[in-house]
MARDREN-744978 format. One record per residue: residue number from 1; x, y, z of N, C-alpha, C in turn. Coordinates in steps of 0.001 Angstrom, whole numbers, plus 500000, padded with zeros to 6 digits. Layout:
% MARDREN-744978
<atom><pos>NUM</pos><n_px>X</n_px><n_py>Y</n_py><n_pz>Z</n_pz><ca_px>X</ca_px><ca_py>Y</ca_py><ca_pz>Z</ca_pz><c_px>X</c_px><c_py>Y</c_py><c_pz>Z</c_pz></atom>
...
This chain:
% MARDREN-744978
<atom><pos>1</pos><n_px>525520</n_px><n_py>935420</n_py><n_pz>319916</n_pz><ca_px>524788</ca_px><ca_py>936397</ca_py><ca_pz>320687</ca_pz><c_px>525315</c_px><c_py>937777</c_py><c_pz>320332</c_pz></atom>
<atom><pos>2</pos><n_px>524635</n_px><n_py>938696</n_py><n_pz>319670</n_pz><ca_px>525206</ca_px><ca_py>939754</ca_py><ca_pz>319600</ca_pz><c_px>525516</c_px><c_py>941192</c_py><c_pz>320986</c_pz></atom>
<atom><pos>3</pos><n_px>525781</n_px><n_py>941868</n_py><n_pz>320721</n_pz><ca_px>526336</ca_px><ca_py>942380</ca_py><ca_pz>321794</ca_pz><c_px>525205</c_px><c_py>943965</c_py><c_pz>322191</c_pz></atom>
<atom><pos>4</pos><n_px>525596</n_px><n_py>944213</n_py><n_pz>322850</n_pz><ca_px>524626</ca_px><ca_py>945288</ca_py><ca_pz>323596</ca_pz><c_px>524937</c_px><c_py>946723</c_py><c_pz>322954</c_pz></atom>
<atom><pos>5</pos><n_px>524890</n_px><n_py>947612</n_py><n_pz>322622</n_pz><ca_px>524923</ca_px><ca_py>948638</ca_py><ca_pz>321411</ca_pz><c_px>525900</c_px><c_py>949556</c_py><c_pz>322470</c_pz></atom>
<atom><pos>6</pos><n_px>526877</n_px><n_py>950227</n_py><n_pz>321984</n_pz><ca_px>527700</ca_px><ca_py>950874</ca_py><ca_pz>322801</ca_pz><c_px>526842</c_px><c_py>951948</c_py><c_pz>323555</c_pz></atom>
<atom><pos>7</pos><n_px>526707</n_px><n_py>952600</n_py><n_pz>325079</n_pz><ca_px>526189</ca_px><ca_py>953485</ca_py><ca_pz>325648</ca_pz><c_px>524737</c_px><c_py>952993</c_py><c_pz>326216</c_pz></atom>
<atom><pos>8</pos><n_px>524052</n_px><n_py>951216</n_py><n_pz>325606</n_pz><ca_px>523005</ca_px><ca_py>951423</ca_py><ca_pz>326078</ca_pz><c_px>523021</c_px><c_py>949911</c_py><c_pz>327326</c_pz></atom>
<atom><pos>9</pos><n_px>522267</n_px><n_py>950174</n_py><n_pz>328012</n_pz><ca_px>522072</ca_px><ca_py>948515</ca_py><ca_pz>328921</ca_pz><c_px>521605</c_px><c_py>947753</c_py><c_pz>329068</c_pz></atom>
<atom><pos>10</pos><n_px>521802</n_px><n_py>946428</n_py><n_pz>328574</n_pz><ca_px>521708</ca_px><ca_py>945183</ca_py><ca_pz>328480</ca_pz><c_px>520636</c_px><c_py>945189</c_py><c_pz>329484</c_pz></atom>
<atom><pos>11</pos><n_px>519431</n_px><n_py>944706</n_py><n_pz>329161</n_pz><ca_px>518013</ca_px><ca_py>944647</ca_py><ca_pz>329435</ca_pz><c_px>517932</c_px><c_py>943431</c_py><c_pz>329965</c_pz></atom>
<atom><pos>12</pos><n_px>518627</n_px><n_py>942065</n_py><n_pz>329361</n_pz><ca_px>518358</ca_px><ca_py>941196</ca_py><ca_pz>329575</ca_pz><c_px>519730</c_px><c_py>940270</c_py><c_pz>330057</c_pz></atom>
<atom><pos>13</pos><n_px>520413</n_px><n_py>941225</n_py><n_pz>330907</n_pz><ca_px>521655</ca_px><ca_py>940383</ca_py><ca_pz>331787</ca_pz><c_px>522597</c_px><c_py>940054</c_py><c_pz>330817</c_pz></atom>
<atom><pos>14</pos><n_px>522716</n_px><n_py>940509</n_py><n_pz>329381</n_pz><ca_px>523922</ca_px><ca_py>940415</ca_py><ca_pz>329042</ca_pz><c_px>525128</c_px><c_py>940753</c_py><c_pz>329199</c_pz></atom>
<atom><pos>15</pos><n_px>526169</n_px><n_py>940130</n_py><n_pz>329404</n_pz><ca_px>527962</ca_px><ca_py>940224</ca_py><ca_pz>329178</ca_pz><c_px>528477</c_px><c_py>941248</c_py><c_pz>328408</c_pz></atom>
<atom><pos>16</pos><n_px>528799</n_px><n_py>942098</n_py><n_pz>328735</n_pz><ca_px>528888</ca_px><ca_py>942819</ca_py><ca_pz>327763</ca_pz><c_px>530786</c_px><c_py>943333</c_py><c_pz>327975</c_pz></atom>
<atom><pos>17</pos><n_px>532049</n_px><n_py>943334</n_py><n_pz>327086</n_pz><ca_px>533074</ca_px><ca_py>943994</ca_py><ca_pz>327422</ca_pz><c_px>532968</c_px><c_py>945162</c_py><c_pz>328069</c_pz></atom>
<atom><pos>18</pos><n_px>533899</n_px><n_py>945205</n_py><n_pz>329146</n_pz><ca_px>534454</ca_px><ca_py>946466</ca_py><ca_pz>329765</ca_pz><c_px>534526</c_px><c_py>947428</c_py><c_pz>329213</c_pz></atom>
<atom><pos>19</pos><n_px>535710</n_px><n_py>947833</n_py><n_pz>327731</n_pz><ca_px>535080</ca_px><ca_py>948758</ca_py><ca_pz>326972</ca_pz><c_px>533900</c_px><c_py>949302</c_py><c_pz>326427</c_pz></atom>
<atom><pos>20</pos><n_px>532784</n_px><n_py>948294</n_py><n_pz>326108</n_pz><ca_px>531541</ca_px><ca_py>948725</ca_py><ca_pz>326204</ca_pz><c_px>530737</c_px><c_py>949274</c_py><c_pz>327228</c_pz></atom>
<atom><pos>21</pos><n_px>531178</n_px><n_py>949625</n_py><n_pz>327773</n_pz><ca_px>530127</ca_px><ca_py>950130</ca_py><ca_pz>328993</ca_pz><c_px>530116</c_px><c_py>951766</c_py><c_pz>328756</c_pz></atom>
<atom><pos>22</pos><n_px>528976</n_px><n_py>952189</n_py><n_pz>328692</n_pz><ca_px>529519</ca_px><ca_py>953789</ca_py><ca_pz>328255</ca_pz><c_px>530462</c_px><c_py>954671</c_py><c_pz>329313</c_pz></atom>
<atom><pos>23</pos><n_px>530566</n_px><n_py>955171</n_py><n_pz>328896</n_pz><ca_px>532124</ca_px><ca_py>956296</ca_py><ca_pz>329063</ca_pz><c_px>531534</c_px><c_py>957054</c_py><c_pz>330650</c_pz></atom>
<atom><pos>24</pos><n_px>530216</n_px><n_py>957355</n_py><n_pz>330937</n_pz><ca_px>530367</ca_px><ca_py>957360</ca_py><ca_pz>332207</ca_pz><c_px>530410</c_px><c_py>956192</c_py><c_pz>333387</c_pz></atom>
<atom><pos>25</pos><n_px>530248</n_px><n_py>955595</n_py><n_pz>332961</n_pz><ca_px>530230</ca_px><ca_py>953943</ca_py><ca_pz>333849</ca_pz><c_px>531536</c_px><c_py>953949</c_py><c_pz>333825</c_pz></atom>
<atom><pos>26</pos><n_px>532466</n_px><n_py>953681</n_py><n_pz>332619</n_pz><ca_px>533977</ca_px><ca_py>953421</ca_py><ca_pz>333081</ca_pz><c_px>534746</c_px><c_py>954268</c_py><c_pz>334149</c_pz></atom>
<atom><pos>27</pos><n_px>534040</n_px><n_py>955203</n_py><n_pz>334056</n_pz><ca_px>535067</ca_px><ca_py>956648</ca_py><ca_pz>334522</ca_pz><c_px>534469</c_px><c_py>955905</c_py><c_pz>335947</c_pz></atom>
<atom><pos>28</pos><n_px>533335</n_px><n_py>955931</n_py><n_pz>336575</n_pz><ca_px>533204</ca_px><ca_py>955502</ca_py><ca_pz>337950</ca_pz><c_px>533646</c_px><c_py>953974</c_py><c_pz>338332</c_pz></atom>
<atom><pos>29</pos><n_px>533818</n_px><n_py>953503</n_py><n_pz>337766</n_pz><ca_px>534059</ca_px><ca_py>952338</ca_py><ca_pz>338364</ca_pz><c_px>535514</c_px><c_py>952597</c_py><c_pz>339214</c_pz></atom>
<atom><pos>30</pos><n_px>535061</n_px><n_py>951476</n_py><n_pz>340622</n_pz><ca_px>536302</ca_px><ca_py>951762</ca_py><ca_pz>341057</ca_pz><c_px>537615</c_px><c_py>951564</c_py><c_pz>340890</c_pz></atom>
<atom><pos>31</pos><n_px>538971</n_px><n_py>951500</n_py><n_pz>340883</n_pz><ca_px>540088</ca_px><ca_py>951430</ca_py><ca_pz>340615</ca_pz><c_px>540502</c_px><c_py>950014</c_py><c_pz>341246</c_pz></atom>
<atom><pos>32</pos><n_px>540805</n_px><n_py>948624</n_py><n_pz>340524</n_pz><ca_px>541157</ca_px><ca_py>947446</ca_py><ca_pz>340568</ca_pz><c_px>542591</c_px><c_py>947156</c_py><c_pz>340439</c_pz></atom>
<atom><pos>33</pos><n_px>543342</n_px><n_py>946424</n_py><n_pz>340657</n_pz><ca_px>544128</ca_px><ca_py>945510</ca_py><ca_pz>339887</ca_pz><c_px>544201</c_px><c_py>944127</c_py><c_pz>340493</c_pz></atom>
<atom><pos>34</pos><n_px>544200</n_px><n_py>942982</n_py><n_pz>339551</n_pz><ca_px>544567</ca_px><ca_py>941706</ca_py><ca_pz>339691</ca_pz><c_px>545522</c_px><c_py>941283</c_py><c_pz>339613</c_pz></atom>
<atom><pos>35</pos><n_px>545482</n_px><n_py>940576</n_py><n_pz>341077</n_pz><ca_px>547139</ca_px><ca_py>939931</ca_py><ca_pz>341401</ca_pz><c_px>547199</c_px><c_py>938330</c_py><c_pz>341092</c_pz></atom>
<atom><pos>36</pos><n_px>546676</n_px><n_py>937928</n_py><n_pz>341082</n_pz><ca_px>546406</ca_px><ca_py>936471</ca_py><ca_pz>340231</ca_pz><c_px>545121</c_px><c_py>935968</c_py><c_pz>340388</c_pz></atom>
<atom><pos>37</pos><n_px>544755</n_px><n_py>934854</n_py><n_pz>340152</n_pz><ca_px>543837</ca_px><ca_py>933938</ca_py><ca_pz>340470</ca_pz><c_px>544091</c_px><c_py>932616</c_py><c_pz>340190</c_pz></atom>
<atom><pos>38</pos><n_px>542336</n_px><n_py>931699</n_py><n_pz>340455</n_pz><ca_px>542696</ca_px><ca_py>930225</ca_py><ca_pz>340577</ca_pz><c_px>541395</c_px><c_py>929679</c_py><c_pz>339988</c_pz></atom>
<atom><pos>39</pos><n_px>541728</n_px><n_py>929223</n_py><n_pz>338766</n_pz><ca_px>540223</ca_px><ca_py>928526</ca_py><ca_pz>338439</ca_pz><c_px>540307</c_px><c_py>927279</c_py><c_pz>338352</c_pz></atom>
<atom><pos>40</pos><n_px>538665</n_px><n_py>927257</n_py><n_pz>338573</n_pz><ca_px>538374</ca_px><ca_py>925217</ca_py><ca_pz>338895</ca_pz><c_px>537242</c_px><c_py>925135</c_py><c_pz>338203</c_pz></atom>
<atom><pos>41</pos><n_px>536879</n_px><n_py>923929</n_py><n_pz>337248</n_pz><ca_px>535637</ca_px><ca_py>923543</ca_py><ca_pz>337125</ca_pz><c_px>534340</c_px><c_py>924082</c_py><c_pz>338360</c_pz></atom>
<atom><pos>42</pos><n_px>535357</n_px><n_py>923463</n_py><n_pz>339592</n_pz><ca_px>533854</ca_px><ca_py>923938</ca_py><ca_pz>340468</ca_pz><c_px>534383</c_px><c_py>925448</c_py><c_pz>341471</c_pz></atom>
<atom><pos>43</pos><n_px>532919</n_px><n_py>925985</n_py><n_pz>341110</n_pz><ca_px>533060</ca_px><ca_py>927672</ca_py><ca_pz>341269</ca_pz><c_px>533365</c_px><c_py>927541</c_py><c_pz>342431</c_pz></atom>
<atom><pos>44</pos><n_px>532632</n_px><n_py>926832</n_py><n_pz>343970</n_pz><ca_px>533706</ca_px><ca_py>927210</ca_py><ca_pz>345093</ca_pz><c_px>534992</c_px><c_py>927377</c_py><c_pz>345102</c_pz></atom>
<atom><pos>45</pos><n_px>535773</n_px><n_py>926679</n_py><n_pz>344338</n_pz><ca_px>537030</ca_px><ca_py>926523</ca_py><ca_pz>344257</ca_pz><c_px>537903</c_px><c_py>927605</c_py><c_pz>343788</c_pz></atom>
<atom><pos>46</pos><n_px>537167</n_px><n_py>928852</n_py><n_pz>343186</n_pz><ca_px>536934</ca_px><ca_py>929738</ca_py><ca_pz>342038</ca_pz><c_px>538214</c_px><c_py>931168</c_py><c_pz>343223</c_pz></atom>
<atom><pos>47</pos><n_px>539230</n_px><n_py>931760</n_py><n_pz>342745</n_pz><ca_px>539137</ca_px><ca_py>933126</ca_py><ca_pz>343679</ca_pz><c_px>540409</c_px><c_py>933746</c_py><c_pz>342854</c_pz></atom>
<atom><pos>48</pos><n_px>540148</n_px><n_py>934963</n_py><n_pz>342828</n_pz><ca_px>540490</ca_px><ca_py>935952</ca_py><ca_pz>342460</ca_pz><c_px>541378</c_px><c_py>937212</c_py><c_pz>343250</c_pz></atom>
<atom><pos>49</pos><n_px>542320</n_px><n_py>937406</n_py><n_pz>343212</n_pz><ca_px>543051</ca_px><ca_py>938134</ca_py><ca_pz>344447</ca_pz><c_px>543317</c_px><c_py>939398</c_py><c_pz>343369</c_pz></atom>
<atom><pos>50</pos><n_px>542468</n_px><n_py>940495</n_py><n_pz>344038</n_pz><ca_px>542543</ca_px><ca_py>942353</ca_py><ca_pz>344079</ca_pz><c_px>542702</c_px><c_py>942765</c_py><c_pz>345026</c_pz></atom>
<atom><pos>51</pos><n_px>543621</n_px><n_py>943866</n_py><n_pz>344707</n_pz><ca_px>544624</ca_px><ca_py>944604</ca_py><ca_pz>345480</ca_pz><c_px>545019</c_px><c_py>944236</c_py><c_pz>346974</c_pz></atom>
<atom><pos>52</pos><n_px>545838</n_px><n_py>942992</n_py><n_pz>346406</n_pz><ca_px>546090</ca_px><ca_py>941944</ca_py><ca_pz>347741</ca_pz><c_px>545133</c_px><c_py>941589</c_py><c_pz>348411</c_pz></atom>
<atom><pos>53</pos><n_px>543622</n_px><n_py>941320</n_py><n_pz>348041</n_pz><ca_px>542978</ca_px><ca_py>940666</ca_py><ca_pz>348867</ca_pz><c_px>542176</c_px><c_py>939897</c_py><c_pz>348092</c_pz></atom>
<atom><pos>54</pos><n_px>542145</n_px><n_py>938100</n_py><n_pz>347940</n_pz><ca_px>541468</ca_px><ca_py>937434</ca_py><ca_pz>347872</ca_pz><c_px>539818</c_px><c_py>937379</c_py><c_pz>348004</c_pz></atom>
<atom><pos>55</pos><n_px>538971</n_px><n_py>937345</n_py><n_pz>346744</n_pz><ca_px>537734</ca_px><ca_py>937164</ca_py><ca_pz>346497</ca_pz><c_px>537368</c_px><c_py>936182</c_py><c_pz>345876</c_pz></atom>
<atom><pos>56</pos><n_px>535813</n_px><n_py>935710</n_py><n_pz>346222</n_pz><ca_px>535044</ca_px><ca_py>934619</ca_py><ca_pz>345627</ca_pz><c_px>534021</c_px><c_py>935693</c_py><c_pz>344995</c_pz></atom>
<atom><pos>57</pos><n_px>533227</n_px><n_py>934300</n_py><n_pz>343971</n_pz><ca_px>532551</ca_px><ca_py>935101</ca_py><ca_pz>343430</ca_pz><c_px>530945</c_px><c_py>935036</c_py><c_pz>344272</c_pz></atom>
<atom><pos>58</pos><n_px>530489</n_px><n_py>936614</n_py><n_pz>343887</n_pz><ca_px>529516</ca_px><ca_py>936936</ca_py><ca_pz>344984</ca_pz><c_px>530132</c_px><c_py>937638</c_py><c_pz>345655</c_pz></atom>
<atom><pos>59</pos><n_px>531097</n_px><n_py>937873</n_py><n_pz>345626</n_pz><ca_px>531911</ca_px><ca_py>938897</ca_py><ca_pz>346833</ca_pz><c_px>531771</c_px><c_py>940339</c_py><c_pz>346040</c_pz></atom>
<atom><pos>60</pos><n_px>531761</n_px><n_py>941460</n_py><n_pz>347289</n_pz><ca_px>531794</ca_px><ca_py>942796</ca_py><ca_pz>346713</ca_pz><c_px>533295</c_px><c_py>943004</c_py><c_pz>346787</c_pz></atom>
<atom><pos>61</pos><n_px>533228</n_px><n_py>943551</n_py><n_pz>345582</n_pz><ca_px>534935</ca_px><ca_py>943904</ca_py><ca_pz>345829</ca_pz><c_px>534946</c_px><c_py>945590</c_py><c_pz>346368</c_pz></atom>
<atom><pos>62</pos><n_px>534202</n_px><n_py>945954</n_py><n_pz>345655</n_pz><ca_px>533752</ca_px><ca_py>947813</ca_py><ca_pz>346375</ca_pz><c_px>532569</c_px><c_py>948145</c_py><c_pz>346733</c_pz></atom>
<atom><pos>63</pos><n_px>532781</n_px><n_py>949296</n_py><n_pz>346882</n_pz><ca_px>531479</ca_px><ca_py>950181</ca_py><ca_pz>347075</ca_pz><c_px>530707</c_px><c_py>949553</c_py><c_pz>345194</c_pz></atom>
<atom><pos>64</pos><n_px>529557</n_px><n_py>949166</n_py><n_pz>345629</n_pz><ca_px>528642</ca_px><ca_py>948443</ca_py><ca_pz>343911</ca_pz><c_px>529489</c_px><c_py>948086</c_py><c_pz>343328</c_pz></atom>
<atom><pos>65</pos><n_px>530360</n_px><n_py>947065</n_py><n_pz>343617</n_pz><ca_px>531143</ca_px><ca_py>946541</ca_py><ca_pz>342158</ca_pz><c_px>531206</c_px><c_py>945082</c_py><c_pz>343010</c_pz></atom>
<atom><pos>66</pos><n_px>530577</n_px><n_py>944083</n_py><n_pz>342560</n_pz><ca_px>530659</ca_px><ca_py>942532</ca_py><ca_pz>342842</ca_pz><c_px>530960</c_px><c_py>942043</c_py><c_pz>342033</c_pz></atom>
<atom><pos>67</pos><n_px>531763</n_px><n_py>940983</n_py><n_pz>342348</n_pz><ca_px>532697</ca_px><ca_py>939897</ca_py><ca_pz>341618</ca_pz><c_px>531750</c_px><c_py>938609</c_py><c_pz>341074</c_pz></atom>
<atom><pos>68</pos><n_px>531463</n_px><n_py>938734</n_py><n_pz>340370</n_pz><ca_px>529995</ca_px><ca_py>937756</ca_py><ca_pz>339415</ca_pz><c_px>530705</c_px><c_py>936349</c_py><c_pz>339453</c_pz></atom>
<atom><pos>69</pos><n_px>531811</n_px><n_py>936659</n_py><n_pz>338538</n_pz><ca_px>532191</ca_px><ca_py>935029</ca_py><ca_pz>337959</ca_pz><c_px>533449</c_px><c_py>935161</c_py><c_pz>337716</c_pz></atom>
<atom><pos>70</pos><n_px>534350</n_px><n_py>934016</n_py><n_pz>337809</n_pz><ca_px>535530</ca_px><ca_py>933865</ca_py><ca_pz>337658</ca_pz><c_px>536023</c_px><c_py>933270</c_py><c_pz>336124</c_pz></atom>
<atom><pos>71</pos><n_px>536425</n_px><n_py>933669</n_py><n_pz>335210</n_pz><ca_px>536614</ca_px><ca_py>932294</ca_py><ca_pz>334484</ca_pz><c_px>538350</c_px><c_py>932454</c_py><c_pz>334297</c_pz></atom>
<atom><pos>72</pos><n_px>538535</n_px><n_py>931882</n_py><n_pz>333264</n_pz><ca_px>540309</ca_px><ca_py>931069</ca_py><ca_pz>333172</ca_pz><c_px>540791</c_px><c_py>932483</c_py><c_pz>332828</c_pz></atom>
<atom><pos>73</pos><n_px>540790</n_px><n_py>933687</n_py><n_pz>332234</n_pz><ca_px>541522</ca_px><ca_py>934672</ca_py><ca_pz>331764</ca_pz><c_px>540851</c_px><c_py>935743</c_py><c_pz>332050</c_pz></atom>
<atom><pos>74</pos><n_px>539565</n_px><n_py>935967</n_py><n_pz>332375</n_pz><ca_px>539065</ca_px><ca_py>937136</ca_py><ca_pz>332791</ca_pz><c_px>537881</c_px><c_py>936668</c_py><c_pz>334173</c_pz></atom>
<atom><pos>75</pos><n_px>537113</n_px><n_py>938075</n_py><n_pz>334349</n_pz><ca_px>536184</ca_px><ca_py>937942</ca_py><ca_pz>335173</ca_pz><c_px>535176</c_px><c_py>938495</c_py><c_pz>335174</c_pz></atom>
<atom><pos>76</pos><n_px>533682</n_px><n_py>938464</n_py><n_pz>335447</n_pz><ca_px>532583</ca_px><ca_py>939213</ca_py><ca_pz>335190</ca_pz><c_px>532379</c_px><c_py>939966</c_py><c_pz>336651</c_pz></atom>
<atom><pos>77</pos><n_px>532000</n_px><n_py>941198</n_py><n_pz>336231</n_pz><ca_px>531898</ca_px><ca_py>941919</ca_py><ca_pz>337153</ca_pz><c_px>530762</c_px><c_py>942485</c_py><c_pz>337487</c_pz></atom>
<atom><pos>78</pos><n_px>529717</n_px><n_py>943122</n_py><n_pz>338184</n_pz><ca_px>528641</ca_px><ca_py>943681</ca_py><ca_pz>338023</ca_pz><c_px>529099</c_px><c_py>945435</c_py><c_pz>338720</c_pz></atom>
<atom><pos>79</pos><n_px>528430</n_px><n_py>945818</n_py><n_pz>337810</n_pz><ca_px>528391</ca_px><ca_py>947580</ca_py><ca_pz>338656</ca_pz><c_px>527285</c_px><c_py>948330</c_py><c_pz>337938</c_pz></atom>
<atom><pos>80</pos><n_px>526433</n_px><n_py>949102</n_py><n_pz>339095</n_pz><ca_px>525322</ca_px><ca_py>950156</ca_py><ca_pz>337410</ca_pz><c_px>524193</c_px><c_py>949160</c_py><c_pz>337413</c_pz></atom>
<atom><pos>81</pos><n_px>523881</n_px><n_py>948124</n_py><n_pz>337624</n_pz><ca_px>523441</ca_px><ca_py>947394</ca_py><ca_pz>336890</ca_pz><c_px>523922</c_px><c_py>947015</c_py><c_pz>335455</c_pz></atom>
<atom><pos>82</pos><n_px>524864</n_px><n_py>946808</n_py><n_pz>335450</n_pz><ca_px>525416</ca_px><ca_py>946214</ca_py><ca_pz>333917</ca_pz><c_px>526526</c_px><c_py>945413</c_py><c_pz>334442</c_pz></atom>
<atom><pos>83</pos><n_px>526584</n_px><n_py>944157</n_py><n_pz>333403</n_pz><ca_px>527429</ca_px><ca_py>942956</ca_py><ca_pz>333609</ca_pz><c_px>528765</c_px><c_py>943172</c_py><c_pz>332443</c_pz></atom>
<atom><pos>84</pos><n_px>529608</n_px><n_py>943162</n_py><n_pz>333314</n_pz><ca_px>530845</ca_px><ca_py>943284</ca_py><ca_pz>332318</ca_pz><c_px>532304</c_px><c_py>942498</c_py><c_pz>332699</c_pz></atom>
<atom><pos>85</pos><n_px>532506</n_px><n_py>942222</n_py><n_pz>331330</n_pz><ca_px>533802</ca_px><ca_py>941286</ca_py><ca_pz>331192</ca_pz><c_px>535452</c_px><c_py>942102</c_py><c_pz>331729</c_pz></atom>
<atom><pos>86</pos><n_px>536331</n_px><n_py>941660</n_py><n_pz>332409</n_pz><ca_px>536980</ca_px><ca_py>942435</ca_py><ca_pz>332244</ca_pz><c_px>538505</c_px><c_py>941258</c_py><c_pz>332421</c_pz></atom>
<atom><pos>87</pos><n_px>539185</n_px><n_py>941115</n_py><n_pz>331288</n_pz><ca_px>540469</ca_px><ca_py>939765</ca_py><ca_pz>331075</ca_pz><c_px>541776</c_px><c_py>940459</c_py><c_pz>331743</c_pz></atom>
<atom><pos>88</pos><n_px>542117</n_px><n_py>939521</n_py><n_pz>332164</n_pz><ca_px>543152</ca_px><ca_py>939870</ca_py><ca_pz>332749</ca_pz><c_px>544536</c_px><c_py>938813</c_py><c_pz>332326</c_pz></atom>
């Protein structure tokens, strides 16, 4: 799958890296850090702990920034309308 062209947005719900997101999207996004997490085959099982507080996915973590998906080393995030990877 190739990737979404730097600065423009994924039309069709693509993944796109964190660094890809253009340069004003990064600058707003809100300020995160990950304190661990826990992955499972099954997504209930799925959670993610930012800035000491435990999230599932579907959860807003901010003001427009929801926690999409969990996987083993990173997590998808939504903000903008654009879907982005961000490993931790």
């Amino acid at each position: 799958m190739a990737e979404a062209p730097r600065g423009a947005e994924p039309a069709d719900g693509r993944i796109v890296p964190q660094r890809d997101l253009p340069e004003d999207v990064r600058r707003a996004l809100p300020n995160y850090k990950v304190g661990g997490s826990v992955y499972s085959s099954d997504p209930s099982s799925r959670m993610l702990m930012i800035n000491g507080q435990i999230f599932r996915e579907g959860d807003a973590v901010a003001a427009g920034l929801v926690l999409s998906q969990i996987r083993r080393k990173s997590a998808v995030f939504e903000f903008r309308g654009y879907r982005y990877e961000a490993a931790f």
